[in-house]
N, C-alpha and C positions, 0 to 999 in steps of 0.2 A: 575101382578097387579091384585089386585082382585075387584070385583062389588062392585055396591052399597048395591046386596043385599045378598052378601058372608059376609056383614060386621059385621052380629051377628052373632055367632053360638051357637045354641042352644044345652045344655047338650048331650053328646055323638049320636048327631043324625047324623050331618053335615058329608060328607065325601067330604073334600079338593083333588082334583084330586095333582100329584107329582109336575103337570109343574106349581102349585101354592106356589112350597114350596121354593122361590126364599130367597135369605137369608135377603130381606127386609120381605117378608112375615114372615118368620118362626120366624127374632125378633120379629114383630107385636103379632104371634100369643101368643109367651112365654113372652112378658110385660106384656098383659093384667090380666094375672095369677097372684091372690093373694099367698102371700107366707104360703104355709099349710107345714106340717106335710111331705110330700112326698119332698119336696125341702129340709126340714130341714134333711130330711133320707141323700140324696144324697150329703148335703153338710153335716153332719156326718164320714162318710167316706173318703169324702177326709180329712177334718180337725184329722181324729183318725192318720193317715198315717202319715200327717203334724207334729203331735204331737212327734209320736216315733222317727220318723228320725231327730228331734230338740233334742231328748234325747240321739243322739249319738254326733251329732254336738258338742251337748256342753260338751261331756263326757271329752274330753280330759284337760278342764278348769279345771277339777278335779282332773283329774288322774295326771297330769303333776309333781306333784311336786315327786310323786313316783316313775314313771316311770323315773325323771331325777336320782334319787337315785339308780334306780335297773339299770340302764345300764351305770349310772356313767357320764352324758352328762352334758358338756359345757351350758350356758346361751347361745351362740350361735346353737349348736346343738338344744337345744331345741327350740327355734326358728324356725327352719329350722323345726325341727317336726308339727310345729303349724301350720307353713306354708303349709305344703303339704294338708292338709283338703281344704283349700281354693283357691289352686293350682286345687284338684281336682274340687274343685267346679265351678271354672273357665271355664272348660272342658266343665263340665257337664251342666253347663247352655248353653255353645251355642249349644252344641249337641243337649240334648234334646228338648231343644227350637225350631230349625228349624224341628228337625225330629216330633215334635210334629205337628208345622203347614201344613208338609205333607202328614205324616201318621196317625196323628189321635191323639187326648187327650189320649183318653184311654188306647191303648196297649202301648203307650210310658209313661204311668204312673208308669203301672204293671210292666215293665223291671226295673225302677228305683229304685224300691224298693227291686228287686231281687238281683241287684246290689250291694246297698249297706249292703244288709243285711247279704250278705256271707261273703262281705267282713270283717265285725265286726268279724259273727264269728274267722273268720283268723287271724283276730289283737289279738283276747287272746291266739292266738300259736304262735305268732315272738317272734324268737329266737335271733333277732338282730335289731339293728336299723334300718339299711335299709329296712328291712322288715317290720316292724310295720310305717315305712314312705310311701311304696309303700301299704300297709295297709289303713292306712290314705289317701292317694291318688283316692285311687277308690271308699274306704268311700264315698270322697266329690264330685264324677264325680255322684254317684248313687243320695246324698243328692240334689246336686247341681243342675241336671235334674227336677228331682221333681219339684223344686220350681215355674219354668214358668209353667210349666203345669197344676198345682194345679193353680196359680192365673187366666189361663185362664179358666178353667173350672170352677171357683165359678163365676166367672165376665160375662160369657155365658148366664149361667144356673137362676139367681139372678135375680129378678124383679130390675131396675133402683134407684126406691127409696128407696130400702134397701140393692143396692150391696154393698157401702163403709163402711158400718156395718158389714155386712159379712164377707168381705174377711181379714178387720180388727180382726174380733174375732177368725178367722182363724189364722190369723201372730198371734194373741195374744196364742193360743196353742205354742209358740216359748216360752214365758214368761215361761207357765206354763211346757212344755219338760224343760227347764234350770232348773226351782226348783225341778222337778222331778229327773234330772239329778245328780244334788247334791247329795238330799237324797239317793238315789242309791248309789253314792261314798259313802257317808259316812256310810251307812248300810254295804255294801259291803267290803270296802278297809281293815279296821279294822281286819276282820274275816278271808276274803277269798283271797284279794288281789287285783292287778286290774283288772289281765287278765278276771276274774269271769264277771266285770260289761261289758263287752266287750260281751259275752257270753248270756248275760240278756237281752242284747238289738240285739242283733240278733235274739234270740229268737221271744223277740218281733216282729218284723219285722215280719217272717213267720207267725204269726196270722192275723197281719193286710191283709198282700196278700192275703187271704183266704177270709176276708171281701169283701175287695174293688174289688169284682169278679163281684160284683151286680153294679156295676156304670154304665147307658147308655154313650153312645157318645153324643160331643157334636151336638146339631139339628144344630146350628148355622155356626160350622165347615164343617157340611158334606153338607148342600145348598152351603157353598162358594166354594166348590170342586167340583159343580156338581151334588154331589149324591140326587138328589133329592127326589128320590121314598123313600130313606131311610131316609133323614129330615123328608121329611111328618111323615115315620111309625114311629121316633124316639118321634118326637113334637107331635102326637095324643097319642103313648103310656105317656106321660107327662099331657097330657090334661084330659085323662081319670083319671089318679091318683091325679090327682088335684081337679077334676071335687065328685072323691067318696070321696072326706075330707070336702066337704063344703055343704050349704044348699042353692037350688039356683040355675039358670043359670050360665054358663060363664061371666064373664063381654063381651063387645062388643070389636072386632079388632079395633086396628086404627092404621092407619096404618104410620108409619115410614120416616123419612129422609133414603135417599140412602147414601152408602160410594162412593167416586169416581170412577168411572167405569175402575178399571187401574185389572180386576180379576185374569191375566194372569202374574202382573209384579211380579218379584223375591222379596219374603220377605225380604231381605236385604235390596236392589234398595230402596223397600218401605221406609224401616228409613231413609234414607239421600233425599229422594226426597223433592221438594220445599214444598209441603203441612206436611212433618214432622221434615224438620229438625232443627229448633231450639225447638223442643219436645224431639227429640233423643237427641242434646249437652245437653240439662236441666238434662235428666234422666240422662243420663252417667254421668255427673257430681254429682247429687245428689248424686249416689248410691258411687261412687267412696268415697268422702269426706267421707259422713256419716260411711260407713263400715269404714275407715280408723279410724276415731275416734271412734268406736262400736269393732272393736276386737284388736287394736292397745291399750286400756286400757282391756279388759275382760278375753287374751287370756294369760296376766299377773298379772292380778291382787290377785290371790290368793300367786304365788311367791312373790309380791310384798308384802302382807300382812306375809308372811314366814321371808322374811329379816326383817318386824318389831318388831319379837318376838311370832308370832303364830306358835304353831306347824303344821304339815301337813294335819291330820286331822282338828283341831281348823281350822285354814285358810278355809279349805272347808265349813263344820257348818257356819262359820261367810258371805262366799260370796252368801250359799244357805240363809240365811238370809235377805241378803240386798238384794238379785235378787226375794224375793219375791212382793219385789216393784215392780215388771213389772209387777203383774197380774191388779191391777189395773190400773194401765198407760194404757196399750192396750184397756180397758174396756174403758177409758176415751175418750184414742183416736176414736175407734168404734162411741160412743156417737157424738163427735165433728166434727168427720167426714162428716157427714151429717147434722149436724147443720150450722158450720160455716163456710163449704166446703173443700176443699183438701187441697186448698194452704196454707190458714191461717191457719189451723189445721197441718201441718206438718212443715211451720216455727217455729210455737209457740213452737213445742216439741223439734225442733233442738237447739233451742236457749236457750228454758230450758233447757237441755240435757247438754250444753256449761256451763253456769254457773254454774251445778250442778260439772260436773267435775273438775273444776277448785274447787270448794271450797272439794271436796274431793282428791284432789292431795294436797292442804296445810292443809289439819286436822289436829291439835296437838294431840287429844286425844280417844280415842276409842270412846267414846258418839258421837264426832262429824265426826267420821270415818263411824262409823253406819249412824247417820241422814244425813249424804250429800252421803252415797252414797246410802241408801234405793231412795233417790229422785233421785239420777242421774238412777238408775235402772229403776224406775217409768215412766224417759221421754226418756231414749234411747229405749226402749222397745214398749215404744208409737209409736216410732218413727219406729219403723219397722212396724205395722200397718200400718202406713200411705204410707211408702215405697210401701208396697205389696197393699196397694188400689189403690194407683195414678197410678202405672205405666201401669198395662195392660189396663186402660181405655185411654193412649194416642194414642192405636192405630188400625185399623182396623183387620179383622175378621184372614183376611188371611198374617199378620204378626206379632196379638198379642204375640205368645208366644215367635217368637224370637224377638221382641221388648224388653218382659220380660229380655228372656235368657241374651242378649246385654247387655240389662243395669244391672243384675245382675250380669255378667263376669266383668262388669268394677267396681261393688263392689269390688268382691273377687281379682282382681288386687290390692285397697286397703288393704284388708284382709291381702294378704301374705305380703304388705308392713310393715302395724302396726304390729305385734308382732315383724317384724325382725327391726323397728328401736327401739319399747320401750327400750330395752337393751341396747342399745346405748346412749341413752340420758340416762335411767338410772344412764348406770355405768359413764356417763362424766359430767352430769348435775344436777344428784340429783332424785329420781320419778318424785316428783312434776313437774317436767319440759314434763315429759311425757306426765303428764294429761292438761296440759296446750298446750299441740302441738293436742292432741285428741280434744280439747273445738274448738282449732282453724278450726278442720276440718269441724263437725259441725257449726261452724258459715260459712263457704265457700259455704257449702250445701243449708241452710238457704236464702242466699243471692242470688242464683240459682235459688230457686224455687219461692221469691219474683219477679226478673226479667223476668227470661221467661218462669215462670208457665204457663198452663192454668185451669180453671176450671171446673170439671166437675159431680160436685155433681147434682145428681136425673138427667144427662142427660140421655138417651138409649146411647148404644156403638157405634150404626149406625149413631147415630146424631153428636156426637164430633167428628167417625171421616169425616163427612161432612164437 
């Protein structure tokens, strides 16, 4: 606990002794912090990462219709290909996620990305399907990782009143990897084939690890472990880069709500316990629905545009088109986020999302094939913004990331379901019927977060979870 008269500190003069770097302290110390220049560095980095490893996720939306041609695969088969991504992601969110609240944000960042960046390479050498599935598979344990540990470290690191913006314009790098994604295919495919765009994005990847070398750990992490002496040196080397962007003292500490004194209990334990768990059925449910209706339409919908009369190429052109709706959505959501707070802002896009879909599952004609699905694009894409803001703020220090990881694993659960029942409904129902089981999912989600949301726009992380 600190004095009354520790409660200014004045530009790089102050020296906070370790046993002060309690992780109520060390949020106190890093809220008071305007957002400069050195935050926007650090949250660069993670969102560049964010970015590439969303440029493989989506590769396969792309590639699929060629790859079913070049190894000659069943509508089931391929299915099952689409699945394994999100099989792996499944993995790799709870892995990463607890190992992250262990061992640390950082080195469990750095593995993820090494992870899956070999793997790509390797996906442009299978020589069979199995192989380009177990491919795909470890793709999505490296992607799938990633994901908790990126939303805890922006949501850490982020002043209060502009985290759901942040970590929003983060998910919204998702938007923009998908239409990068695209272009890629369709530059690519034409010329050199697929295995090439597989190759591009490994590539990428080993650039990014090279960057993201410069990331601290989080201060907030290493107080709830314990480490104090190194919270301190981590939150003064932050103070100090804060401190050389601005003109001015520090602003003053003030100091924080505590999270429940449980510091010792299992991150697990943690989500089901009485203080989270109608927080944890919410998220798992959200993430569950929503994914279901998000790759249950995405992971088909360019085949689906194939059976209307587009060629392989045209279908890709056409869906990097209408997925350029998501750049804006996510921008929107960002905005709404902190306007109108979490809840309202992430029903409203499910529900949009819902009607969108449904009226681009009955399109008669390409103009309206286009404008319902630029807007279904605009609000499911929003809608992962929102996803990736709400959830690591429901829970404290020392089980945000597998809180993440969880509720992300019960996504990608959804995930491997929708692409493997699209096909089914397709071939016994008609598309349309598809996108009308997607709308439904979305609206399930929607109704989740109206009931047992909570809110927690401009709260600190130490206060919600008090």
């Amino acid at each position: 606990m600190i004095n009354q008269s520790a409660q200014i500190i004045p530009p790089l003069r102050v020296e906070p002794s370790p046993a002060d770097a309690s992780i109520e302290n060390v949020a106190a110390r890093l809220e008071r912090l305007p957002m400069t220049g050195y935050q926007r560095k650090v949250f660069a980095i993670i969102a560049s990462a964010w970015l590439v490893d969303q440029i493989d996720v989506a590769l396969l939306t792309f590639l699929l219709g060629s790859i079913t041609v070049a190894f000659e695969l069943t509508p089931t088969q391929a299915g099952q290909l689409a699945a394994m991504t999100f099989a792996g992601q499944l993995v790799g969110n709870i892995l990463a996620g607890t190992a992250s609240d262990r061992f640390g944000r950082k080195a469990v960042f750095q593995v993820t990305m090494i992870v899956w960046g070999l793997a790509s390479l390797a996906a442009a050498a299978a020589w069979s399907l199995p192989v380009l599935m177990a491919c795909r598979f470890v793709i999505g344990v490296g992607v799938g990782g990633e994901a908790p540990v990126a939303q805890a470290m922006v949501s850490e690191i982020v002043p209060a009143n502009v985290r759901g913006k942040y970590i929003a314009i983060m998910e919204g790098f998702w938007a923009v990897g998908f239409v990068l994604s695209g272009a890629l295919s369709f530059l690519i495919l034409p010329i050199l084939g697929w295995r090439w765009a597989f190759v591009a994005v490994g590539l990428l990847a080993l650039v990014v690890l090279i960057v993201r070398r410069s990331m601290p750990e989080s201060p907030r992490w290493l107080a709830d472990r314990g480490r104090l002496a190194e919270a301190d040196a981590v939150t003064r080397q932050i103070e100090t880069e804060v401190q050389n962007r601005i003109d001015g003292p520090l602003p003053p500490v003030v100091q924080v709500a505590s999270a429940p004194n449980v510091l010792h209990q299992n991150p697990i334990a943690t989500l089901f316990s009485p203080d989270y768990r109608l927080r944890t059925i919410m998220a798992f449910g959200l993430w569950f629905f929503a994914l279901i209706g998000f790759f249950g339409l995405n992971s088909w919908i360019a085949v689906l545009l194939k059976d209307k009369g587009f060629s392989i190429v045209g279908s890709v052109g056409f869906v990097t088109l209408i997925t350029i709706g998501g750049i804006p959505g996510f921008a929107a959501a960002a905005i709404l986020l902190e306007r109108i707070g979490r809840k309202a802002t992430t029903a409203l896009f499910l529900i949009c999302a819902a009607v969108a879909a449904y009226l681009y599952g009955n399109a008669t004609n390409e103009t309206w094939l286009f404008v319902s699905g630029f807007v279904m694009q605009f609000f499911m894409f929003g809608m992962w913004s929102c996803l990736y803001a709400y959830t690591p703020e429901l829970y404290p220090t020392r089980a945000r990331a597998t809180g993440a990881g969880f509720a992300s694993a019960f996504g990608r659960v959804g995930a491997i379901l929708g692409p493997m029942i699209v096909p089914v409904l397709v071939r016994d129902y008609g598309p349309a019927t598809a996108f009308q089981v997607g709308a439904g999912g979305f609206l399930i989600a929607a109704l989740l977060v109206l009931i047992l949301g909570v809110e927690t726009r401009g709260r600190v992380l130490e206060s919600v979870s008090h």
